[in-house]
N, C-alpha and C positions, 0 to 999 in steps of 0.2 A: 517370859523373861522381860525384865522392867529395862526399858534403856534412858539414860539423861540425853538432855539433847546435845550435850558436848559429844555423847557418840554416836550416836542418828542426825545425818544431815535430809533437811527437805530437798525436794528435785532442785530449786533451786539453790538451796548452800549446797547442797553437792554439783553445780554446774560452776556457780562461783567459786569455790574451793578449789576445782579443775584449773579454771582459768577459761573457761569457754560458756559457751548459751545454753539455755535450756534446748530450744532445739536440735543443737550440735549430741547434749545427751540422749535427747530422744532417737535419734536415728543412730548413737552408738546401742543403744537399747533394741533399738529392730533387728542391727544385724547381730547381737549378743556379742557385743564386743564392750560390754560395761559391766560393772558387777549387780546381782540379780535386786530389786527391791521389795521392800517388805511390804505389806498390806497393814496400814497402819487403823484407817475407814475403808468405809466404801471408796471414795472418792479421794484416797490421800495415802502419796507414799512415800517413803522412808530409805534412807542408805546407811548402812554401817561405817564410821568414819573409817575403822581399822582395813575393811576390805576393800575401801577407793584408795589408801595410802598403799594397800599391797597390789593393787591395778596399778596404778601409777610408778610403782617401783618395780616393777616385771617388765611393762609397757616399752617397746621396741625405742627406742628413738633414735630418728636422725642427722647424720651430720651434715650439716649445713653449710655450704660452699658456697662459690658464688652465683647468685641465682639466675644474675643473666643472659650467664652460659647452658647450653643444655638442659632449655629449660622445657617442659613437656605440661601442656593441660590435661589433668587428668578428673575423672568424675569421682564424688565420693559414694562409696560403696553402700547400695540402698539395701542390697539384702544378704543375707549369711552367705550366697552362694556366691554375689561379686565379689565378697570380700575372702572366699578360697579365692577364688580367681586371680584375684590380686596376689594375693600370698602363694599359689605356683608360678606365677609370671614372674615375681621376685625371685623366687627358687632355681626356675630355670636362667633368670639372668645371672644367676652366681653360680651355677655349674658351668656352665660357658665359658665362664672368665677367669 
């Protein structure tokens, strides 16, 4: 299938589009927590706009309070497994509560 590139963004239109870095999409990319990329070359790849707009519109988001209070450093999740980890630690803090 032929794609324009109004519907195929590069890694970077698709990290601009986000609103974040390329690198921020690289490590959503490791722990599969971004939508899959096409092999466009060898060396060159490709995002579907329609399935970053349905990431993005599924995509959990937070409400954002005030930061200074209860505020906690947290790492960002490097592999599929920290990032379960994350998501039962959230689970278990909402059955508690």
């Amino acid at each position: 299938m032929i794609y324009t590139k109004k519907e195929m963004f590069s890694i970077r239109e698709a990290a601009a589009y986000c609103g974040f870095s390329v690198s921020t999409l690289n490590r959503l990319r490791n722990i599969q927590d971004f939508p899959k990329a096409l092999n466009i070359s060898i060396r060159r790849i490709g995002f579907l706009r329609n399935e970053i707009d349905e990431w993005l519109r599924t995509r959990k988001r937070s409400i954002v309070g005030d930061l200074s209070e209860h505020r906690e450093k947290i790492r960002c999740p490097q592999t599929p497994q920290d990032l379960e980890q994350v998501r039962q630690k959230h689970i278990r803090a909402k059955l508690a509560s």
